[in-house]
N, C-alpha and C positions, 0 to 999 in steps of 0.2 A: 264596707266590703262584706260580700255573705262569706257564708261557709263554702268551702270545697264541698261540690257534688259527688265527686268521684275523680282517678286522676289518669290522665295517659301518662303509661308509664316507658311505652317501646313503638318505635318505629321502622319501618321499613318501605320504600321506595325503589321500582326497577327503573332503571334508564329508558325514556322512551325510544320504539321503533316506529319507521314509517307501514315498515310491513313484517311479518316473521314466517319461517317458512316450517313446515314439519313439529308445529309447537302446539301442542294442546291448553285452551285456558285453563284446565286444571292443575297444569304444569309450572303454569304461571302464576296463581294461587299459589300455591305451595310452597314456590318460592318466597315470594313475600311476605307471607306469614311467616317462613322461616326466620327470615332475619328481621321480622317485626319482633318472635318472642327471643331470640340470639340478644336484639337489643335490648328488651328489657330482663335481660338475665336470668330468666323463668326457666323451668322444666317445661314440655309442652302437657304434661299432666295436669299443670296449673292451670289450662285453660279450660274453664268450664261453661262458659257463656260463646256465642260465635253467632254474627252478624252479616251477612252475606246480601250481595245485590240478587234481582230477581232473573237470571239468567246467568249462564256460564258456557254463551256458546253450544256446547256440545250436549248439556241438561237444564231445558228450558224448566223441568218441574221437578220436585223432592230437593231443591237445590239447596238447603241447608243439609240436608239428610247425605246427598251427598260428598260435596265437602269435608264432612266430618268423617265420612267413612274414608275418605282419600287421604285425608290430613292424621287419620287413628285418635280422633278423637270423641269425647263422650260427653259430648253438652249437658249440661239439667237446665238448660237456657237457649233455642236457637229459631230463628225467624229471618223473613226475607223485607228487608226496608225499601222500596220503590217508590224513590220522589226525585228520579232522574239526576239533574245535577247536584242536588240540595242530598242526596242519600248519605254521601260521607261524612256531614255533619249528620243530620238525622242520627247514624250511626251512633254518636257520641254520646248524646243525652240519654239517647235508649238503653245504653248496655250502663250509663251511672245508674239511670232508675232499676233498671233489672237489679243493679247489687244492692241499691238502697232497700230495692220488695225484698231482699233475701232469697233471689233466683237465683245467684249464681255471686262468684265474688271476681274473677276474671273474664276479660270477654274478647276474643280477635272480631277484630271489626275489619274487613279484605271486601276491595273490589280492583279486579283487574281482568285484564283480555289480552288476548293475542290478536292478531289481525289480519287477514287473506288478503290475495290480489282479489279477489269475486267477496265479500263477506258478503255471510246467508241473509236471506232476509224472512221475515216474520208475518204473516200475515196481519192486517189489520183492518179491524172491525168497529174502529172507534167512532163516534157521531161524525169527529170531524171530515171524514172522507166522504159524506152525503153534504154536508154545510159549507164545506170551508174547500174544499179543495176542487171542487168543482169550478169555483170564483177564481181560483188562481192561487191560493191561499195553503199550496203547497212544501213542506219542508219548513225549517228550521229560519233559512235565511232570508224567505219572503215574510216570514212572521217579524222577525227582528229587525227589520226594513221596515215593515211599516212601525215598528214603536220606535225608530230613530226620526221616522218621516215625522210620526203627530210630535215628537219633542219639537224637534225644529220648528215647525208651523205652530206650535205653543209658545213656545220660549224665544225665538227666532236663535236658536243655537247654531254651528255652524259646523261644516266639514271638518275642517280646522281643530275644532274644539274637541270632538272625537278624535280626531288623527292624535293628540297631547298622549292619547291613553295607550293606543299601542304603538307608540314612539318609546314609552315608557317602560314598557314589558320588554320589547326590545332592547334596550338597552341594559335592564337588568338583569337581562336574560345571559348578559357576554360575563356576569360571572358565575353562571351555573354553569357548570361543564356537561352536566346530564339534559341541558336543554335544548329540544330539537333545533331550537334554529340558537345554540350557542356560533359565536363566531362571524352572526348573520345578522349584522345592528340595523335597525330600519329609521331613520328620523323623521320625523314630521312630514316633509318635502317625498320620501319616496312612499311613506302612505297613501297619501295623496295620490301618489303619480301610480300606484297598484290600479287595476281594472276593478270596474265597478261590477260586483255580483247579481247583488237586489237595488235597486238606488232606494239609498244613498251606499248602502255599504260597498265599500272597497274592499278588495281579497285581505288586505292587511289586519281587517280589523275585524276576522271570522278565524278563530280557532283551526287547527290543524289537527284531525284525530289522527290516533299513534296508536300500537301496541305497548302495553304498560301494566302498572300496580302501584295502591299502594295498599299499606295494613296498621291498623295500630289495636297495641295491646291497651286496655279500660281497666284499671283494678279500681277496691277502694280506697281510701283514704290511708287508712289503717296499713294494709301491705303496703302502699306505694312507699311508706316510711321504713320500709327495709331493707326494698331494692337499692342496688348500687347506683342508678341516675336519679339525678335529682326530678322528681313528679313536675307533668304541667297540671292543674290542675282548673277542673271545669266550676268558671265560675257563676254563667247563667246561660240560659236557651231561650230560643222562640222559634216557634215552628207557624204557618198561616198557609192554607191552599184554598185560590180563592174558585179555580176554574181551570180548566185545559187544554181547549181552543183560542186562542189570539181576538175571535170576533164575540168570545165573551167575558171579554177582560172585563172587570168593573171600572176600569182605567185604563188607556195608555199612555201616561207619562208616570207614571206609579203604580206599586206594585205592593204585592205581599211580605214582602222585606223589609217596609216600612215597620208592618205590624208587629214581626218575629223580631226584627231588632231591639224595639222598644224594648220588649220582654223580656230580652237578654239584657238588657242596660239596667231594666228593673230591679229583675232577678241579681246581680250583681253587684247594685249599687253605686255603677258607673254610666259615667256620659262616653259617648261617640268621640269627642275630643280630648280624652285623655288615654284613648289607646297607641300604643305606642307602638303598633305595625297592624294596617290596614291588610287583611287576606282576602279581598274581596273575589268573589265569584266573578269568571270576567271569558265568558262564550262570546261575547264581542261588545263592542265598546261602548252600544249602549247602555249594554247593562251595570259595565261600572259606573255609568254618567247617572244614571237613575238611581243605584247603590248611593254612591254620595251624598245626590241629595234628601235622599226617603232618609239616611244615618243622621239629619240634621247638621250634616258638618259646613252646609250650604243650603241658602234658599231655592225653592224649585225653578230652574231656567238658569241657576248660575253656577255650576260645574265647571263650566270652560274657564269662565273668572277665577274659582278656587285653584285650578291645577296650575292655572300661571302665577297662582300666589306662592306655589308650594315646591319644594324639592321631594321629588315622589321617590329617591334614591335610597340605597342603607344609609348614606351617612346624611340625607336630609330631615328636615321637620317633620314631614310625612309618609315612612315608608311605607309604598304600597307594593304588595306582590313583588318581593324583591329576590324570590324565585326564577322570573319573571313571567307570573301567571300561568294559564291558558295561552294566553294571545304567546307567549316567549319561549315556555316550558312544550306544549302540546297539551292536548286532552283525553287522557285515557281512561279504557271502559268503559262504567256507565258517564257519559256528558260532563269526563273533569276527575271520579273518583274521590281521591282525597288529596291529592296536591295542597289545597290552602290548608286543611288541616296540619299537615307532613311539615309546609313548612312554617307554619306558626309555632309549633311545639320547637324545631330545629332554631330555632332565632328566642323563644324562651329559656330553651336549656342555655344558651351561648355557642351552640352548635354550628354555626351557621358557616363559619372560615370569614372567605375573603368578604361576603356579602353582610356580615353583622353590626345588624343594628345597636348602636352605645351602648341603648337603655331598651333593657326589653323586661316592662313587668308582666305588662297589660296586651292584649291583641284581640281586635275582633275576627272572626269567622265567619264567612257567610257562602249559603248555598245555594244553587238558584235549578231549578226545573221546568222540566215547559217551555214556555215562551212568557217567561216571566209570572211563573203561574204558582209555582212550590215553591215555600224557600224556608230555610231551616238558618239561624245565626245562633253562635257560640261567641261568648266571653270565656279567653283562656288566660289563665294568670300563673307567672311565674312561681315556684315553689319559697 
């Protein structure tokens, strides 16, 4: 096992909304970083580093500069990390090398939104709207639609075999109380029977954006040994972006997660099959079908076979996303925020309540952007 890179030491998470009224995102910032450094038992003087997604709503630019002047703080460290869903992990590795160079020795890493009935929109100037969108190759769900379509037509996967995943989420989702659809168990059978979006995708198996947060405090090694919770601490990274558009994937049944994971397993010391709570990034059900197998915890085409091998539950062999994800929890601000992070760290510490994993040393992380295009994985290891 390596050294600890650096450690999360404080967490913070807001309950997701469907919509919020009269609430500014910096409001909502604020919050969460509050009870990110509350948990880790800091002054907020201690924060000298600060990591921030690349909009806030109402300050598309200065948006670190901002922040800090809302939040009264005074970085010697702050930057905007934009790799869409994959940014919350991003986040993580960033602000340990920031205290590793001697930039800063604590870091709030926040990304959160509030949510309008009309939310603004942005203009966009990026290639894909001459290439891709013209063809029909518009939005998020036509792109994740076709990288479910070439798996199936590769692997001959099945409906079925995605439906396992957010049957999953669901179900784990009835013991998070903060989870949008708590209370709201979906199985196998009413995935299936949900309306198809993009085909193959069904509603069940596409994310639900929410208004939300979350934040976590980054110290070093050194201070996390004298806060009152016990440190998660970061045991390796990988980061890999291969492309931004859908129609220049170097692949679609595989992805850049492949690559970042390794890294992290490397950098760590560890295999894919001895982490002991899967956080996978999970915007829809592809992408945990391709996560699994790019982790090597299965050959490529046989996902569907793994997850009827496996109890995907707290108390099974394989807990995955036992928050329960995106697909169970919602997706907030940037495409997810830090959810897996929030709850890997909560299931390390022993934090977790009713949904706690036995045995929690080990957990991987992983982030995903694009359309399968950015992706950032963390190895987090118990103290």
């Amino acid at each position: 096992m390596s050294r600890p890179k650096g450690a999360i030491v404080g967490i913070g998470e807001l309950k997701p909304q469907r919509l919020t009224s009269g609430v500014r995102t910096l409001e909502v910032i604020a919050e969460v970083s509050r009870l990110a450094v509350l948990d880790a038992g800091l002054d907020p003087a201690a924060i000298d580093g600060l990591l921030v997604g690349p909009q806030v709503g109402e300050t598309p630019q200065h948006v670190p500069a901002t922040i800090a002047e809302y939040l009264g703080l005074a970085p010697t460290m702050a930057n905007v990390v934009d790799l869409g869903g994959a940014s919350g992990a991003g986040m993580v590795w960033r602000a340990a090398a920031a205290i590793e160079a001697g930039m800063c020795e604590t870091v709030l890493c926040v990304l959160a939104n509030n949510r309008e009935e009309t939310p603004p929109r942005s203009p966009n100037r990026n290639p894909i709207r001459e290439f891709d969108v013209p063809f029909g190759a518009s939005g998020a769900n036509i792109s994740y639609a076709l990288l479910m379509q070439a798996h199936m037509a590769a692997y001959g996967s099945t409906a079925r075999d995605f439906a396992l995943i957010a049957a999953a989420a669901r179900a784990n989702a009835q013991l998070n109380p903060d989870a949008i659809f708590f209370g709201k168990p979906a199985d196998v059978e009413a995935v299936l029977a949900s309306p198809i979006i993009a085909s193959p995708l069904h509603l069940l198996e596409i994310v639900m954006p929410v208004a939300g947060g979350e934040a976590v405090v980054v110290t070093s090694v050194e201070r996390a040994r004298s806060l009152r919770k016990p440190p998660v601490h970061l045991l390796g990274a990988g980061e890999k972006v291969t492309h931004r558009a859908v129609s220049q994937a170097p692949s679609l049944t595989s992805g850049p997660l492949k690559s970042a994971m390794a890294r992290a397993f490397q950098q760590s010391g560890t295999r894919a099959d001895e982490m002991d709570l899967l956080s996978l990034y999970d915007c829809y059900t592809i992408m945990v079908a391709t996560t699994i197998e790019d982790a090597g915890l299965c050959a490529p085409g046989q996902f569907g076979a793994w997850l009827n091998d496996h109890d995907l539950s707290h108390k099974g062999d394989k807990p995955l996303n036992t928050h329960g994800g995106q697909l169970g929890f919602g997706q907030p601000d940037l495409a997810g925020g830090m959810t897996h992070v929030v709850e890997a760290v909560r299931q390390l510490r022993g934090e977790a309540g009713e949904r706690q994993i036995g045995k929690a040393g080990l957990a991987l992380v992983t982030g995903n952007g694009a359309t399968m295009s950015e992706a950032t994985a963390l190895v987090l290891g118990a103290a």
